[in-house]
C-alpha positions in Angstrom: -22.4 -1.8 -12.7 -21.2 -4.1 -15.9 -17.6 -3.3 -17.5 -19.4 0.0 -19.8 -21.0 1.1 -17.5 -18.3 1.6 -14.8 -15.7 2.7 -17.3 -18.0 5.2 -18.3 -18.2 6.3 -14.8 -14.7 6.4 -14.7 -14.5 8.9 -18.1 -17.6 11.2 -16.4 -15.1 11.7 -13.6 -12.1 12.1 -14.9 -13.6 15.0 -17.5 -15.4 16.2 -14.0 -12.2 16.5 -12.6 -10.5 17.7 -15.9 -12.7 21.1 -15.5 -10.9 22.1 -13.0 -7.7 22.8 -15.0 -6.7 26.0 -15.5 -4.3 27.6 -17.9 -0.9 28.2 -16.3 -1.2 25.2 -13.9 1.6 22.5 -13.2 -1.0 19.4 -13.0 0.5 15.6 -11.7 -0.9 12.8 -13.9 -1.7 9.5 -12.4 -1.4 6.0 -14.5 -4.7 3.4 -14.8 -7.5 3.0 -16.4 -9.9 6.6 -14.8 -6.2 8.4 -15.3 -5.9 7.5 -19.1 -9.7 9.2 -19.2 -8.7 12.1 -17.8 -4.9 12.8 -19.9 -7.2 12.5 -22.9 -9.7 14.7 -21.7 -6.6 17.3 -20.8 -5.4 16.7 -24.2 -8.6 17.5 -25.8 -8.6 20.7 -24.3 -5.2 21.3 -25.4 -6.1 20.8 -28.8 -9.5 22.4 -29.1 -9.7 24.8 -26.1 -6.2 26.5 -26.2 -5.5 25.6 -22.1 -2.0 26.1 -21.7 -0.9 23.9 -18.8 2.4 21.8 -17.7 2.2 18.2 -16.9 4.5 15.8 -14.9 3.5 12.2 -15.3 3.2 9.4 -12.5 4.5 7.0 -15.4 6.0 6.3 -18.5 2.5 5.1 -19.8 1.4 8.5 -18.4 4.1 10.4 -20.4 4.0 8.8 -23.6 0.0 9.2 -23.8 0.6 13.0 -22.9 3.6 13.1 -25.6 0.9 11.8 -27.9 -1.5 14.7 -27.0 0.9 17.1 -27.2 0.6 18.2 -23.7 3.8 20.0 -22.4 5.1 17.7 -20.0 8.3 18.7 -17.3 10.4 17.0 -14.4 11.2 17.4 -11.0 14.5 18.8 -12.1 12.4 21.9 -13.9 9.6 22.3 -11.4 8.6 20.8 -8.2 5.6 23.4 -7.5 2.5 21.3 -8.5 -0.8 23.1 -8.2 -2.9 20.1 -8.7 -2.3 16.2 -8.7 -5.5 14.3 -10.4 -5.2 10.3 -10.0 -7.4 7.5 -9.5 -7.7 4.9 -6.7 -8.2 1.6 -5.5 -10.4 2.1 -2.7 -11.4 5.3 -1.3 -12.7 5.8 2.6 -15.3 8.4 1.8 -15.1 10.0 4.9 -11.6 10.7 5.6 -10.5 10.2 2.1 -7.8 7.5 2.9 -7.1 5.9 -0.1 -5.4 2.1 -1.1 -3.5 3.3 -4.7 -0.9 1.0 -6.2 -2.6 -1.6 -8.7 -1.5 0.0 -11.6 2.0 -0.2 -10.7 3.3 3.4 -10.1 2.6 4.1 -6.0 6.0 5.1 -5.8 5.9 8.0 -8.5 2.4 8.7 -7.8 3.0 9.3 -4.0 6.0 11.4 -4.8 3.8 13.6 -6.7 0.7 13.8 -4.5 3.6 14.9 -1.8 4.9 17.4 -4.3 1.0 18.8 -4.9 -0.9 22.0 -3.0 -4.1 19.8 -3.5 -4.8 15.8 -4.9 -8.1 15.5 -6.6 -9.2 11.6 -7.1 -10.9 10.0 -9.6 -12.9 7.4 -9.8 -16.3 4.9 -10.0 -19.0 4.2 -7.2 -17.4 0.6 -7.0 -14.0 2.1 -5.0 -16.0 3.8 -2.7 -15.6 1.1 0.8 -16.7 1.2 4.4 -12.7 0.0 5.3 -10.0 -0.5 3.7 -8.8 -3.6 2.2 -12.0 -4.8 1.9 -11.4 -5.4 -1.9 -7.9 -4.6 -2.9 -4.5 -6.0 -1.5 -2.4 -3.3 -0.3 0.4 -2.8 -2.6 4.1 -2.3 -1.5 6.9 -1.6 -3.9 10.2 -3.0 -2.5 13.5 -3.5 -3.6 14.6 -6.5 -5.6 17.6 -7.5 -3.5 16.5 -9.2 -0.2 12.4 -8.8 -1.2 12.2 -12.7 0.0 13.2 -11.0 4.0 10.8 -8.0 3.2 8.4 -10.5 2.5 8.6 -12.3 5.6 8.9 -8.9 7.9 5.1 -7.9 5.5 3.7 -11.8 7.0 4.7 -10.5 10.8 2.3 -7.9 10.3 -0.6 -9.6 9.9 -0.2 -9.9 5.5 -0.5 -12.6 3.1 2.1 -10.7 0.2 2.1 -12.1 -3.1 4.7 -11.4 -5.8 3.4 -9.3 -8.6 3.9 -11.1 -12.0 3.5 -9.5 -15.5 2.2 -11.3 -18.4 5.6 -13.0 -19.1 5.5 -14.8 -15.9 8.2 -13.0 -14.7 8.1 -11.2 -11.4 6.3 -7.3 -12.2 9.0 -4.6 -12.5 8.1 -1.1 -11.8 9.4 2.2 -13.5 11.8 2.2 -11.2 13.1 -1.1 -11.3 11.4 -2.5 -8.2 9.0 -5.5 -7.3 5.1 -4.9 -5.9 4.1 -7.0 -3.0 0.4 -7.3 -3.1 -0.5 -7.9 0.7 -3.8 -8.9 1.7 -4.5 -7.5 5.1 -8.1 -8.4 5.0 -10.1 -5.2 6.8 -8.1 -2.6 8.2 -9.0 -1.2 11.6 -6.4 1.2 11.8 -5.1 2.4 8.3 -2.7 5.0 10.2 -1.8 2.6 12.5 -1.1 0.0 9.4 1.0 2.9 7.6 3.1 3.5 10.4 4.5 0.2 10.6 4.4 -0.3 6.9 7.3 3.1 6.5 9.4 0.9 8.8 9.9 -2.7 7.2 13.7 -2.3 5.6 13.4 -3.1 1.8 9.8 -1.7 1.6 10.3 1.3 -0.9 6.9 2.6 -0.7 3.1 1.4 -0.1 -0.3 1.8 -1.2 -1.8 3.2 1.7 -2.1 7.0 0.7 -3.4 8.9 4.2 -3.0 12.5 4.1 -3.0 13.7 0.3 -6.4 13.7 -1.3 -8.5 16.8 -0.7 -11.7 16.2 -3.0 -13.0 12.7 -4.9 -14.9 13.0 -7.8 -17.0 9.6 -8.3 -18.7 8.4 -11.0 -22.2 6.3 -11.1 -25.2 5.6 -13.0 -27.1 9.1 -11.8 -23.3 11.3 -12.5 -20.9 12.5 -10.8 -21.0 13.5 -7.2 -18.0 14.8 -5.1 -16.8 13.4 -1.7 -14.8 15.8 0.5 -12.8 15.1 4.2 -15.3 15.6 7.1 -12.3 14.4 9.5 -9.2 15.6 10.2 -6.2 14.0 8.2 
């Protein structure tokens, strides 16, 4: 697939997805490229369709393209009872549905709404779709600023080769929440539960990429449509 043709697989599942969305749902909304399809697909449905929904965003990006669309957006502070989390992904596992998420800088938000959802639909092209992860995509961890040079090296005695996120200034890559992204290379992953496991343990590690136990359906996009990929094994 060239550049159009995978970001139009990316907008053919998002609006997939976005047909899903019924009026009087609380819906998560993730951040990157297949989850700025899908807000504006919500949005246009807003607008033209009269679906009255609630949104909590993954990100400020999120939010302020939802403020823009006029879609009603709350906090955790006014409701915590998600009905449905749609996001995109890194790589997706097709038959468990293990997912790495991360690269557009808002795991920690995003997995704090996936955890807050009754059900996470992902979105996103034929090219995510891998055999293992970490195939293609580092691993992301958000960690804390303070210290992240000792977080680092506890990430190396795992088996990963972290880099430091930079932005375009040069500077090291701050999240929403003020913290740094490690992006560590495990190369192939035999055991993502195994990986995750040690991964909640380093000290300094806020969160990581590897999201286990939280999507229920994936709606992927190709040349021939959209087709839907759904757990065959237990979480």
């Amino acid at each position: 697939m060239d550049a159009q043709q995978q970001n139009e697989a990316k907008k053919a599942a998002a609006i997939a997805a976005a047909k899903i969305v019924e009026s009087g749902m609380l819906v998560g909304l993730g951040t990157g490229t297949t989850a700025t399809y899908l807000v504006a697909e919500l949005g246009r449905r807003v607008a033209q369709e009269n679906l009255r929904i609630e949104a909590l965003p993954t990100s400020e990006k999120t939010a302020e393209q939802a403020r823009a669309l006029k879609i009603p957006l709350v906090t955790f502070a006014e409701r915590s009872d998600l009905d449905l989390d749609i996001d995109g992904a890194d790589e997706v596992l097709a038959a468990s549905l293990y997912l790495v998420k991360g690269h557009g800088g808002a795991l920690l938000r995003e997995k704090i709404v996936a955890a807050a959802s009754k059900r996470m639909f992902v979105i996103v092209d034929e090219t995510k779709i891998v055999s293992q992860l970490g195939t293609t995509m580092p691993v992301p961890v958000e960690v804390v600023p303070f210290g992240w040079e000792s977080t680092e090296r506890k990430l190396v005695e795992l088996g990963a080769k972290p880099v430091l996120r930079k932005g375009a200034d040069g500077k090291a890559y701050l999240t929403d929440g003020g913290h740094y992204i490690l992006d560590c290379d495990f190369g192939a992953i035999a055991d993502p539960k195994e990986l995750a496991h040690h991964l909640d343990h380093v000290v300094g590690a806020v969160e990581h990429g590897l999201f286990l136990k939280y999507a229920s359906k994936v709606f992927v996009g190709g040349p021939g449509g959209v087709r839907l990929l759904e757990k065959t094994e237990a979480k």
